[in-house]
C-alpha positions as CSV (number, residue, x, y, z in Angstrom):
1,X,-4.6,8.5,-5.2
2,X,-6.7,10.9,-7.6
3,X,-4.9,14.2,-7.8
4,X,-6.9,17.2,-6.3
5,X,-4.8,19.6,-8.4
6,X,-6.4,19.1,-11.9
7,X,-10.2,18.7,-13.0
8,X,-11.6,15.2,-11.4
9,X,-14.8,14.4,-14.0
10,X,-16.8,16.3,-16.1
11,X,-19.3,16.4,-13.8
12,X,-17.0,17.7,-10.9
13,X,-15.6,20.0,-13.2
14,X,-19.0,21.0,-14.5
15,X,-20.2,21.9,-11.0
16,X,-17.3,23.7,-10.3
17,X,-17.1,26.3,-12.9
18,X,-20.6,27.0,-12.8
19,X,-22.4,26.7,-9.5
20,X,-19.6,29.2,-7.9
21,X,-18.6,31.7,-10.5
22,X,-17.2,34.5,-8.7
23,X,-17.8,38.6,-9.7
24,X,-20.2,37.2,-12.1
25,X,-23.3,38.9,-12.7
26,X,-26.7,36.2,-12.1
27,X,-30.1,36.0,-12.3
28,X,-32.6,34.6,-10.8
29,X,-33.0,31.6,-12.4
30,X,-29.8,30.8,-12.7
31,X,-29.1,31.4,-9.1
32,X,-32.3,29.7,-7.8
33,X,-30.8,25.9,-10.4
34,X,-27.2,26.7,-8.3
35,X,-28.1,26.6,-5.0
36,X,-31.1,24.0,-5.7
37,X,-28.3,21.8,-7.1
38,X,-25.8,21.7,-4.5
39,X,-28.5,20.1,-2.6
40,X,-30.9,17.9,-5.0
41,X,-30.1,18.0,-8.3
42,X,-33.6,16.3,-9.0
43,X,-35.5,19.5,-7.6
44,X,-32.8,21.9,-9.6
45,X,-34.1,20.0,-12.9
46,X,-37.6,20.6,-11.9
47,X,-37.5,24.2,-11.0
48,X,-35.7,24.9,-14.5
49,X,-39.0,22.9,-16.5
50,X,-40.8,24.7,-14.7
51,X,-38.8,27.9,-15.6
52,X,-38.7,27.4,-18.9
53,X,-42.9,26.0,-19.5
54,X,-43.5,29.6,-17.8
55,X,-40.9,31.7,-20.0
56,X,-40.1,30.0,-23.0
57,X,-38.7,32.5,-24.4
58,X,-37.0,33.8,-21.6
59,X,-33.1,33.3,-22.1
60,X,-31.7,32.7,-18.4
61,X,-34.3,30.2,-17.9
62,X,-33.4,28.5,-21.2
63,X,-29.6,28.4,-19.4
64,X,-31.0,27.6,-16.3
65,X,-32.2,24.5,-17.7
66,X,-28.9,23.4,-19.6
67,X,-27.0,23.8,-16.1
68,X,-29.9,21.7,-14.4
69,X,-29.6,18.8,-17.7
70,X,-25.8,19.4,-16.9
71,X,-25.7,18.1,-12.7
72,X,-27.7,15.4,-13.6
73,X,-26.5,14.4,-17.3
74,X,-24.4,10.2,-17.0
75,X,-24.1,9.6,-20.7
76,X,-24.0,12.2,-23.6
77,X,-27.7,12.1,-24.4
78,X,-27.7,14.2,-21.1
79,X,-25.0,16.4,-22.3
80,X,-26.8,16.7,-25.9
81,X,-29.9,18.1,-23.7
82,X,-27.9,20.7,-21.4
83,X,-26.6,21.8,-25.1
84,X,-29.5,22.1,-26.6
85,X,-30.9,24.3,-24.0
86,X,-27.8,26.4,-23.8
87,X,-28.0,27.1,-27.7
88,X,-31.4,28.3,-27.7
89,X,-29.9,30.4,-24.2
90,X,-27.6,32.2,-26.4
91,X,-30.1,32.6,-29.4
92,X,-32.2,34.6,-27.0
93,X,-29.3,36.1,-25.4
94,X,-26.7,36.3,-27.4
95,X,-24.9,39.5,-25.9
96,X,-24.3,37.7,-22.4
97,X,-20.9,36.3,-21.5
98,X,-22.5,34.3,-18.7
99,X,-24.5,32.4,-21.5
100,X,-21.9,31.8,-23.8
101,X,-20.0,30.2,-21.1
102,X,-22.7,28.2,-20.1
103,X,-23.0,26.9,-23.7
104,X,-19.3,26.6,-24.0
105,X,-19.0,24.3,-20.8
106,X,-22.2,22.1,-21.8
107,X,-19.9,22.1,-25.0
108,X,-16.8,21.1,-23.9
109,X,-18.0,18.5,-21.7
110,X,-20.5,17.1,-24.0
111,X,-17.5,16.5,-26.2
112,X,-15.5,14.8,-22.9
113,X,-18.7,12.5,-22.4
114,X,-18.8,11.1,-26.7
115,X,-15.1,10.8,-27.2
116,X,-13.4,10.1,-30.6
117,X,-13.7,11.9,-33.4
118,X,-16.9,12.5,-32.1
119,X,-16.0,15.2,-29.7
120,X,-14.2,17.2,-32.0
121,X,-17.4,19.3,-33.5
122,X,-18.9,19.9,-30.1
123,X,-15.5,20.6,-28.3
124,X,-14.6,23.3,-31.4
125,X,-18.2,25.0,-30.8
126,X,-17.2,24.7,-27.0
127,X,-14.1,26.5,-27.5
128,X,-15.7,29.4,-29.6
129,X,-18.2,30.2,-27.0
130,X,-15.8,30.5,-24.4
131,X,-13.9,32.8,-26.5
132,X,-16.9,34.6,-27.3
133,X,-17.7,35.0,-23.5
134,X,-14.4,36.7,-23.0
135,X,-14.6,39.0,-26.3
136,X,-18.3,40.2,-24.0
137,X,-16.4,40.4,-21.0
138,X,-12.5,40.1,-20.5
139,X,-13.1,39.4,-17.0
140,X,-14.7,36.9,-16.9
141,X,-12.3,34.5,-15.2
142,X,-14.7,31.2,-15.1
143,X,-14.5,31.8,-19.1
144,X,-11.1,32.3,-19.2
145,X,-10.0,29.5,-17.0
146,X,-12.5,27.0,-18.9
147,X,-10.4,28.5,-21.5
148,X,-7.4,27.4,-19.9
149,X,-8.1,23.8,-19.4
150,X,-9.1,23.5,-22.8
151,X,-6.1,24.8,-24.7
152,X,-4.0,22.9,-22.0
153,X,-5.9,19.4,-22.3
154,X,-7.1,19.6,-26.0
155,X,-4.9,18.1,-28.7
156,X,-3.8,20.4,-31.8
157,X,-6.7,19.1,-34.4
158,X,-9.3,20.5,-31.7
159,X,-7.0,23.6,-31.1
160,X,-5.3,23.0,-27.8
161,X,-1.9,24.8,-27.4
162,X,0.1,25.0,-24.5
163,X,1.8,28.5,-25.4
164,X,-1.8,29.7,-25.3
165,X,-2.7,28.2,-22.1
166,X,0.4,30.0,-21.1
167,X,-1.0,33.4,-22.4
168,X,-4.3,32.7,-20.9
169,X,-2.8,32.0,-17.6
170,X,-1.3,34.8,-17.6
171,X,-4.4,36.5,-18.2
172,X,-5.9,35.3,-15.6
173,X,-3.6,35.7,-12.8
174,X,-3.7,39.5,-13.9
175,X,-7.2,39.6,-12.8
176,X,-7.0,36.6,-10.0
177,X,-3.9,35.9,-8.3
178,X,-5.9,32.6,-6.5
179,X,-7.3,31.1,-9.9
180,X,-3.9,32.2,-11.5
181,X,-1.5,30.2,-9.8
182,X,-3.9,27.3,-9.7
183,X,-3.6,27.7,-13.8
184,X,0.7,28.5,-13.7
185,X,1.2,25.7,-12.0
186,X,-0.9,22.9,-13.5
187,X,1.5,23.7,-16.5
188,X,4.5,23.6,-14.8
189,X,4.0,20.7,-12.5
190,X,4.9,17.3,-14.7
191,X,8.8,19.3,-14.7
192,X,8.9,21.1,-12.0
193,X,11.9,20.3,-9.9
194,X,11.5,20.8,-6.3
195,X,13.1,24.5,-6.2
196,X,10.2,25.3,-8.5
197,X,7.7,23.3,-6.5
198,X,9.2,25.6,-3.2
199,X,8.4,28.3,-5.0
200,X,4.9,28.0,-6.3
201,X,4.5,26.6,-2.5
202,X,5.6,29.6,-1.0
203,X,3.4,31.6,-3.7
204,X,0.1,29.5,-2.8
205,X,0.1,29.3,1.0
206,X,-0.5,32.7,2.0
207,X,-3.6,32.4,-0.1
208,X,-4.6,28.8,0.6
209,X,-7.7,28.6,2.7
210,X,-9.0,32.0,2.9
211,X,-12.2,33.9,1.8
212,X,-10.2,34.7,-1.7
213,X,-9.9,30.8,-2.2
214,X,-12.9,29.9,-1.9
215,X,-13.1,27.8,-5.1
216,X,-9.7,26.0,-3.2
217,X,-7.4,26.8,-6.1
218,X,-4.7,27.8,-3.7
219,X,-5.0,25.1,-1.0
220,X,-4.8,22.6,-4.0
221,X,-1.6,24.2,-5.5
222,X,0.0,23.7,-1.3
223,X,-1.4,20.8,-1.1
224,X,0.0,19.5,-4.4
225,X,3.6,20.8,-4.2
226,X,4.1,19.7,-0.5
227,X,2.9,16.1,-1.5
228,X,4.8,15.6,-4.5
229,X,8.6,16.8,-3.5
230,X,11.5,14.3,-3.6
231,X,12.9,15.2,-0.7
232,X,11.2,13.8,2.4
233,X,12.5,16.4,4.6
234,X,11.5,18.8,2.3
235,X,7.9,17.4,2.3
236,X,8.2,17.1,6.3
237,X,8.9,21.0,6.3
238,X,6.4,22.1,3.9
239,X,3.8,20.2,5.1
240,X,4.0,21.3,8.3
241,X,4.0,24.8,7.4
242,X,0.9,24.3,5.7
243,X,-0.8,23.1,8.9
244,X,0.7,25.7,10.9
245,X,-0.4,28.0,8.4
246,X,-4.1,26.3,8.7
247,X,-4.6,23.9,11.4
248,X,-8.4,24.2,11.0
249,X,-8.7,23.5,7.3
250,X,-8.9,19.5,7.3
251,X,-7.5,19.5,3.6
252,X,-4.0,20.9,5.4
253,X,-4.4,17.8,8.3
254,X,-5.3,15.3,5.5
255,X,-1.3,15.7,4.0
256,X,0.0,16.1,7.1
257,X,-2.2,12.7,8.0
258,X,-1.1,11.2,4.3
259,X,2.4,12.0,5.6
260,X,2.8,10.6,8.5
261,X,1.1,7.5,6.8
262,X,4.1,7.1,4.6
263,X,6.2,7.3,6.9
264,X,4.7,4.8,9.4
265,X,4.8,6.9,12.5
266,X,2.3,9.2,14.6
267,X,-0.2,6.7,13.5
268,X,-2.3,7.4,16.4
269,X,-2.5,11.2,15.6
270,X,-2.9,9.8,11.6
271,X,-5.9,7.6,12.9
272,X,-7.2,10.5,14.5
273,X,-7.1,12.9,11.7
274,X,-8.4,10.6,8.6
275,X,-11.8,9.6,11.1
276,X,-12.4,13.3,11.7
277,X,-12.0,13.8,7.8
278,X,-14.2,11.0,7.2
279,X,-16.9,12.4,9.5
280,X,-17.3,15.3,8.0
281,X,-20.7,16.6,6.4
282,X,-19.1,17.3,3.1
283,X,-15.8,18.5,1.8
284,X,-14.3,21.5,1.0
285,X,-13.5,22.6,-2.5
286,X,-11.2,20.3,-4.1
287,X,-10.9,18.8,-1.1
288,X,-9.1,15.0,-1.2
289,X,-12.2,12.8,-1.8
290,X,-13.9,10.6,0.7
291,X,-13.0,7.3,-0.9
292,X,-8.9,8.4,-0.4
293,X,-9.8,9.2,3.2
294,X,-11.3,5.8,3.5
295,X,-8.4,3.9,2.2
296,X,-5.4,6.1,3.8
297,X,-7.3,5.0,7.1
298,X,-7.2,1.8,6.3
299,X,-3.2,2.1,5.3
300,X,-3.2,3.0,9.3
301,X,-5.4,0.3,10.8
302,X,-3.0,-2.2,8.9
303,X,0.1,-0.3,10.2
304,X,-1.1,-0.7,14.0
305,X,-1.8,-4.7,13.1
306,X,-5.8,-3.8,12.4
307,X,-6.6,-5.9,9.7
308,X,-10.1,-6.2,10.1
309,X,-10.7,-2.9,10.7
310,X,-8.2,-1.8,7.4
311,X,-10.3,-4.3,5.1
312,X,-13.6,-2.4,5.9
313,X,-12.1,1.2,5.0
314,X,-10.4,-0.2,2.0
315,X,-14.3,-2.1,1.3
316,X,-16.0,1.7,1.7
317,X,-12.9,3.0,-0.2
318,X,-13.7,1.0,-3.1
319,X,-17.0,1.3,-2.6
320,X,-17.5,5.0,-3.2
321,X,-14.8,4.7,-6.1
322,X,-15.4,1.5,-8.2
323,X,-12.7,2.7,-10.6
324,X,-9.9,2.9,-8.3
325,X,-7.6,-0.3,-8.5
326,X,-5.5,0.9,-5.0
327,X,-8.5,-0.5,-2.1
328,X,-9.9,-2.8,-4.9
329,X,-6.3,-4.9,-4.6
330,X,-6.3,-4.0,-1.5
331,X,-9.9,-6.1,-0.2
332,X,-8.4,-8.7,-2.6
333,X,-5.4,-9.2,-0.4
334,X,-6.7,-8.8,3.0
335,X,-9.3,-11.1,2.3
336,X,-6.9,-13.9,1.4
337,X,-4.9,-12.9,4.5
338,X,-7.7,-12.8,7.0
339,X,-9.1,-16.2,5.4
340,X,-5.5,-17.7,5.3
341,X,-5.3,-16.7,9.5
């Protein structure tokens, strides 16, 4: 299953770094495209037009626009827009950290979406911008974690470096402990034995779910450490601390749900847990997706000897994420099966 620890898409990781940026000053127009988006994304692209035909030469509206072009950009041509209106953001405003990061992200993902050799120009511009946004304002932790995933991600020719995504997370845990072990640990995870994985656990959970986390960097550092220890009465214990610790949060009963599922036993209270999940309006930041949900369900239906009911979440699994190979196989078999019987 997709890890909920790292950036999904550039989309996802679009929305997330802009339409919640913490301690941040706004303005209007930029405000008005966040919250429009988080609900239609068609109406956010309107209100930014219409932003921009009234104020031309206003620059929030001209960044109000590239955010819009960015929630609904699918190919780079979209991305090429959302930069476009993001440069002549920063022309008009060039003194505002909170528009160079908004050109730096439109960047940076613009140079995700063309790939190749193609992505280096953009992603170099990208990088600058973000580094300009935190020469305006050191504290600007959006800016310096974009920073972060960049250096960590990027390869040397485009100026990624791991010791200065180590620096930068460091920087930013100075100024946010939540986003700061979110950044630590996506660095130290492919090694980290599970002493070290106990430890950023123990750092995280005490964060993990409150009003601080509300981007969910600290629930996805728990979440991430209890899933992925060797031991499986290690995972057992930290798991259920986590849901002790936040028996309300469904992200902390999905693992303890995903557990179980391993395991083959409390399927009933499994059961229980991933339809509840499933049912739910929307998710929570960095929340295990819907499709996963789907799919660990169906893992439980064809535990309790359900296969009918197992191939139609693995179908809605698959369904949702066309990429995923897991409940694609999975259809594939049970289909055979279910014919075969």
């Amino acid at each position: 299953m997709m890890s909920t620890a790292q950036p999904r898409s550039a989309l996802a990781l679009f929305s997330m770094m802009l339409f919640a940026t913490p301690a941040v000053a706004q303005t209007l127009a930029i405000d008005s495209v966040k919250v429009l988006a988080g609900a239609d994304r068609e109406s956010a692209l309107t209100y930014a037009e219409a932003a921009v035909a009234a104020s031309p030469d206003d620059a929030d509206a001209q960044c109000a626009l590239s955010l819009a072009y960015g929630v609904v950009a699918d190919d780079p041509d979209g991305w090429e827009l959302a930069v476009d209106a993001a440069e002549r953001c920063v022309e008009l405003g060039p003194n505002s950290a909170e528009h160079q990061f908004i050109l730096g992200v439109s960047s940076v993902e613009l140079a995700g979406a063309k790939g190749g050799m193609g992505a280096l120009g953009p992603a170099k511009r990208g990088k600058a911008a973000l580094e300009r946004a935190i020469e305006l304002d050191p504290n600007h932790v959006p800016a310096r974690l974009q920073l972060f995933y960049y250096l960590w991600q990027a390869p040397g020719i485009a100026g990624g470096s791991k010791r200065k995504a180590k620096r930068q997370a460091e920087e930013i845990e100075q100024r946010d402990p939540v986003a700061g072990v979110h950044a630590r640990w996506l660095l130290a995870a492919e090694k980290a034995k599970d002493e070290d994985r106990v430890e950023f656990f123990d750092t995280a959970l005490p964060l993990a779910g409150t009003p601080a986390d509300s981007q969910g960097y600290a629930m996805s550092v728990a979440t991430a450490t209890a899933a992925s220890v060797d031991s499986d009465a290690l995972a057992e214990r930290l798991v259920g601390r986590l849901y002790q610790a936040r028996p309300d949060d469904p992200r902390a009963g999905y693992y303890r749900a995903r557990l179980w599922t391993l395991q083959g036993r409390n399927l009933e209270e499994a059961q229980t847990i991933f339809e509840a999940y499933i049912a739910q309006p929307e998710l929570l930041p960095r929340a295990p997706s819907f499709a996963g949900a789907h799919w660990r369900l169906g893992l439980v239906y064809e535990k309790q000897g359900r296969k009918n009911d197992a191939l139609e979440q693995y179908r809605a699994a698959a369904e949702l994420f066309p990429n995923w190979e897991a409940p694609r196989e999975d259809v594939e078999r049970l289909e055979k099966e279910i014919g075969r019987s």
